[in-house]
C-alpha positions in Angstrom: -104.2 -100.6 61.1 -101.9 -98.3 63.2 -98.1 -98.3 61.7 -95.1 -96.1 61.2 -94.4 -94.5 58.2 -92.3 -96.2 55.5 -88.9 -95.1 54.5 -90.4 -94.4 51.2 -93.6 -92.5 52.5 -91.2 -90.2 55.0 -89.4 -89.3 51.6 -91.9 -88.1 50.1 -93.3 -86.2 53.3 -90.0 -84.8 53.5 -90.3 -82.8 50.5 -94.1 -82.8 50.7 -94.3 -83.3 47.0 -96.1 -86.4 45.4 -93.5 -88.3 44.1 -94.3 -88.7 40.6 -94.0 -84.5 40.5 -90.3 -85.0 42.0 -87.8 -84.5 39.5 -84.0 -85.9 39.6 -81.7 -83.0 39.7 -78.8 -82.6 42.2 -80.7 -80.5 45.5 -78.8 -78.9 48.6 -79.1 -82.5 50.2 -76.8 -83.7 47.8 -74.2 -80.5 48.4 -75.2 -81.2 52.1 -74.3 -84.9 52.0 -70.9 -84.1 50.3 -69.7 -81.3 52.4 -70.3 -83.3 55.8 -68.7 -86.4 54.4 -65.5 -84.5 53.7 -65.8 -82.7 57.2 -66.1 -85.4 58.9 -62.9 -87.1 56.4 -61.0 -84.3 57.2 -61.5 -84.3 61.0 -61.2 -88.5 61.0 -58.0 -88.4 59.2 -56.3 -85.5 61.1 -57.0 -86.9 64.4 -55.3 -90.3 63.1 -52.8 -89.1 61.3 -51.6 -86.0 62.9 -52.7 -85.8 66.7 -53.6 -89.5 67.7 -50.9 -91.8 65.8 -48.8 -93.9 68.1 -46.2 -94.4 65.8 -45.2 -90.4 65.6 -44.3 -91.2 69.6 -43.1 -94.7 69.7 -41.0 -96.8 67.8 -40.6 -100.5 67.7 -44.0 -101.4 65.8 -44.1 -104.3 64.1 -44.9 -104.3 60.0 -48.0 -106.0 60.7 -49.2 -103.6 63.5 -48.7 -100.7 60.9 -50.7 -102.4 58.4 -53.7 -103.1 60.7 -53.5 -99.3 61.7 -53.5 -98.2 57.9 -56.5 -100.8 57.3 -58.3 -98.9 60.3 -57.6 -95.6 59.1 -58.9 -96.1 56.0 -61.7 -97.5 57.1 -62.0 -94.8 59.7 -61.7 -92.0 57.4 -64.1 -93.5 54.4 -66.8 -95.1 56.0 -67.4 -93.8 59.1 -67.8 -90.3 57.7 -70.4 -91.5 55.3 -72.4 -93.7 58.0 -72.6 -90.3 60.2 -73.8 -88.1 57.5 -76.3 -90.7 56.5 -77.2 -90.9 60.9 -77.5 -87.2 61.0 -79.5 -86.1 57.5 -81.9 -89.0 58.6 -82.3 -87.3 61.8 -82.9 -84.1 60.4 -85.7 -85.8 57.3 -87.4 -87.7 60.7 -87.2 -84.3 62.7 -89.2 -82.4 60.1 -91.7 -85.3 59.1 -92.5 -85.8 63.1 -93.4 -82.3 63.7 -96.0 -82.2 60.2 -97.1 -85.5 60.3 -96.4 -87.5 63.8 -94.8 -90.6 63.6 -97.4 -93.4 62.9 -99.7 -93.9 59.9 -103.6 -95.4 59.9 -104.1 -97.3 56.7 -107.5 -98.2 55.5 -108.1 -101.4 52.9 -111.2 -101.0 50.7 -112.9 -103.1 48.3 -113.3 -101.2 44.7 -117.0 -101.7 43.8 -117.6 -99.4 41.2 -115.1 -97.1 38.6 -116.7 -94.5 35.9 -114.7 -92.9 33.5 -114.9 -89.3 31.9 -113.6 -87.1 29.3 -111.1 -85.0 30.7 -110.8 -81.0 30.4 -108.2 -79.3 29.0 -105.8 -80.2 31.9 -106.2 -84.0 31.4 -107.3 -86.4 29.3 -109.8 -88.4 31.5 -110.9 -88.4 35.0 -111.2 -92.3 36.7 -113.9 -92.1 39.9 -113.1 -94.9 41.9 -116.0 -96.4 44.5 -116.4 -98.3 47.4 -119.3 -99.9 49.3 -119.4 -96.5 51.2 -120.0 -95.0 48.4 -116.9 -92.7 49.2 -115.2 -91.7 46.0 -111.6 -91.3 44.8 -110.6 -89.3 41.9 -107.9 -89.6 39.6 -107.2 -86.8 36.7 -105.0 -88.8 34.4 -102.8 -86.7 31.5 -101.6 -89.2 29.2 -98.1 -89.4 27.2 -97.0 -90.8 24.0 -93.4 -92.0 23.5 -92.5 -93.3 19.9 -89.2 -94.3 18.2 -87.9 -92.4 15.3 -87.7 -95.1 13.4 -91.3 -95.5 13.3 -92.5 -92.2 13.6 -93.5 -91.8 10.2 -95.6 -95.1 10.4 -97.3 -93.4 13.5 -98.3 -90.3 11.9 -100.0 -92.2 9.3 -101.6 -94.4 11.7 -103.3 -91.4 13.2 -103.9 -89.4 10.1 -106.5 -91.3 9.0 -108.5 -89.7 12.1 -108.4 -86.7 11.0 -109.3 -84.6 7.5 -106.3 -84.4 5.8 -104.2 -81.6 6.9 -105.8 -81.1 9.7 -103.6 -79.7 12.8 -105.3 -81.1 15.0 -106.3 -85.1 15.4 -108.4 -86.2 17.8 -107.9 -90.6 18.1 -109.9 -93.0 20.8 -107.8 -94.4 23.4 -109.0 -97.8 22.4 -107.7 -97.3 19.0 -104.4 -96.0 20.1 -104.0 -99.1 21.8 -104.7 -101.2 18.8 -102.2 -99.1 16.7 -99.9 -99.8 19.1 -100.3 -103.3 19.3 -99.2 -103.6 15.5 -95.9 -105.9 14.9 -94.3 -102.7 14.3 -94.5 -100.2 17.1 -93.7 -103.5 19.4 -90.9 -102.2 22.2 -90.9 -99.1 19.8 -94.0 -96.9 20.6 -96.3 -97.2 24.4 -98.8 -95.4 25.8 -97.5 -94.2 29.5 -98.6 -91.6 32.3 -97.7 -88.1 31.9 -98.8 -86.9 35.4 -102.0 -87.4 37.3 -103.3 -86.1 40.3 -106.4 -87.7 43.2 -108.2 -86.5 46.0 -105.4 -87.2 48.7 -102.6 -84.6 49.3 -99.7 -86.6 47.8 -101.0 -89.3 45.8 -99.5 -92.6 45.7 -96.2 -93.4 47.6 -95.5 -95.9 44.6 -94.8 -95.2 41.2 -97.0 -95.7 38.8 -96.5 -95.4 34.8 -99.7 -96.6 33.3 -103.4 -95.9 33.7 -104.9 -99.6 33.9 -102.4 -99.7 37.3 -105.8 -97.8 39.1 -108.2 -100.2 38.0 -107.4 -102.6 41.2 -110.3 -104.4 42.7 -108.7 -103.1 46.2 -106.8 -99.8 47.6 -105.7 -98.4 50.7 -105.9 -94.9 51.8 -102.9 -93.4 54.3 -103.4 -91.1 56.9 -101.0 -89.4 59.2 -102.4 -90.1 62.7 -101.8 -86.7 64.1 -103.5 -84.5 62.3 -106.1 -87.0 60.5 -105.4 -86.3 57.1 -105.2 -88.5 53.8 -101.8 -88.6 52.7 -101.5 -91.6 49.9 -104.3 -93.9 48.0 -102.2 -97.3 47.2 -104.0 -99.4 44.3 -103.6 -103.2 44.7 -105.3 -106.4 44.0 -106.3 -107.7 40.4 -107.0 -105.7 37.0 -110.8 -104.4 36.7 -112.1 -105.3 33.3 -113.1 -101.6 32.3 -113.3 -100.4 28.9 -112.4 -96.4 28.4 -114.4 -95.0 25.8 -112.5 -91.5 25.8 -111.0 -89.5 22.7 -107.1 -88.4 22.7 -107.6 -85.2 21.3 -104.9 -83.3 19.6 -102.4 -86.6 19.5 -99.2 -85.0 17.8 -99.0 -82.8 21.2 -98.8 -85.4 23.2 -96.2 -87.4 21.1 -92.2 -87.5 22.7 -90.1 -89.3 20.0 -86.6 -90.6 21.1 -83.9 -92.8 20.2 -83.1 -96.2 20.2 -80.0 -95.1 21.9 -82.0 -93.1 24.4 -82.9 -95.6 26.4 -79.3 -97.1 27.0 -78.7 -93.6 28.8 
C-alpha cells in the first residue's frame, strides 16, 4: 500500500533518529520557535499599533469599535504569530524529509509465523528473531531495565539474593522468575520490568513507542519503506500476543536496577 508519511513518522525522519533514542531536552527548534514567534509579535503589533491604527488619524470612533479593534489586535499579535511559525518550521521539517525520503511511504503487512529467542551478548539481554512465511527475518536486540520503589528495595534484593552465593557481586536471575517476583502482592505498582533500549534490522525502528518486550510478540507487523530510495524505515508490531516463553538469564541484576520515589512519578 502506497501512502504518505505520518506526522509522527516525518518526526522522526526529521531528526533521523529512532524515536525511542530521542531524548527531551530544549533543541534550537525550540529557541527557533520562540524567537520567530516574538518577531513576528513584534512586527504584528507595531504595524497595528504604531503605523496602521485608524484611531491615531481619526476621531469619532465609537467605544465599541475600539473594543473590536483591541479584540483583533490581540488576536492578531498572539495567534497569528504562532500559526505562522508553526506554517513555516513545518515547511522547513517537510523540505528536509522530501529531499531524504520523498513524500509517500510503501507499507507491507505480514503474518508472524515463527519467533526464536536468544541470550543476548554483552550489549543486550536477548535477541527476538521474528519470521514470516518468507522466511524473511526481523531482529530485535532487546536491553532490559529494572525500576523499583525505595520502599521495597530491600524486599527486592532479597528476592534476588537467593540466586546467587551469598555475597556474590554479581547475580545472575531468569526472566521468568523476575517476573514472578514481581508479581508478589508487594512489588504491585511498585517494581516492573520495562525496555531499556532495543534496536532491529530497519534503520529507525518503530515509529511507535514501545516500553515492554512481549509488545513484539504480535501475530502481525508491517514494515515501512520510503518509496524513493527503497529502503526500510519502521517495523510496526500489531495484532494479538504470541504465547512465547523466554527462557533467558538476567545476568548481573543489581546493574540494571533504577530505584525512585513514590514522589517521582507525580513529576
Amino acid at each position: 500500500m502506497t501512502r504518505k508519511f505520518t506526522e509522527k513518522e516525518k518526526n522522526i525522519l526529521y531528526k533521523d533518529i529512532p524515536i525511542q533514542k530521542q531524548d527531551y531536552e530544549v533543541n534550537w527548534e525550540t529557541y527557533l520557535f520562540i524567537i520567530l514567534n516574538i518577531m513576528f509579535s513584534v512586527l504584528i503589533f507595531k504595524a497595528l499599533i504604531f503605523d496602521y491604527n485608524p484611531f491615531l488619524k481619526e476621531e469619532g470612533f465609537s467605544l465599541w469599535i475600539a473594543i473590536i479593534y483591541v479584540l483583533i489586535v490581540i488576536i492578531l499579535v498572539f495567534i497569528v504569530p504562532y500559526l505562522l511559525t508553526v506554517f513555516m518550521l513545518n515547511l522547513i521539517r517537510n523540505i528536509i524529509v522530501y529531499s531524504r525520503y520523498g513524500k509517500y511511504a510503501e507499507e507491507n503487512a505480514l503474518e508472524t509465523t515463527e519467533i526464536e529467542v536468544f541470550q543476548g551478548d554483552k550489549d543486550e539481554d536477548f535477541i527476538i528473531q521474528v519470521f514470516n512465511a518468507k522466511e524473511e527475518k526481523i531482529e530485535i536486540k532487546i536491553a532490559l531495565k529494572i525500576s523499583v520503589e525505595y520502599s521495597v528495595k530491600e524486599d527486592f534484593l532479597k528476592e534476588i539474593g537467593n540466586y546467587g552465593p551469598k555475597g556474590s557481586e554479581k547475580i545472575d536471575v531468569p526472566l521468568q522468575d523476575i517476573l514472578k517476583i514481581f508479581n508478589a502482592k508487594i512489588f504491585t505498582k511498585k517494581a516492573g520490568l520495562i525496555l531499556k533500549d532495543y534496536s532491529t534490522t530497519v534503520k529507525l525502528d518503530s515509529s511507535e513507542k514501545i516500553y515492554y518486550f512481549r509488545d513484539f510478540l504480535k501475530t502481525k507487523y508491517n514494515l515501512v519503506y520510503a518509496k524513493k530510495i527503497n529502503e526500510v524505515l519502521f517495523v510496526n508490531f500489531y495484532g494479538d500476543d504470541m504465547a512465547k516463553d523466554i527462557d533467558i538469564l538476567v545476568k548481573d541484576v543489581e546493574s540494571k536496577v533504577e530505584y525512585y520515589y513514590n514522589e517521582d512519578r507525580l513529576l
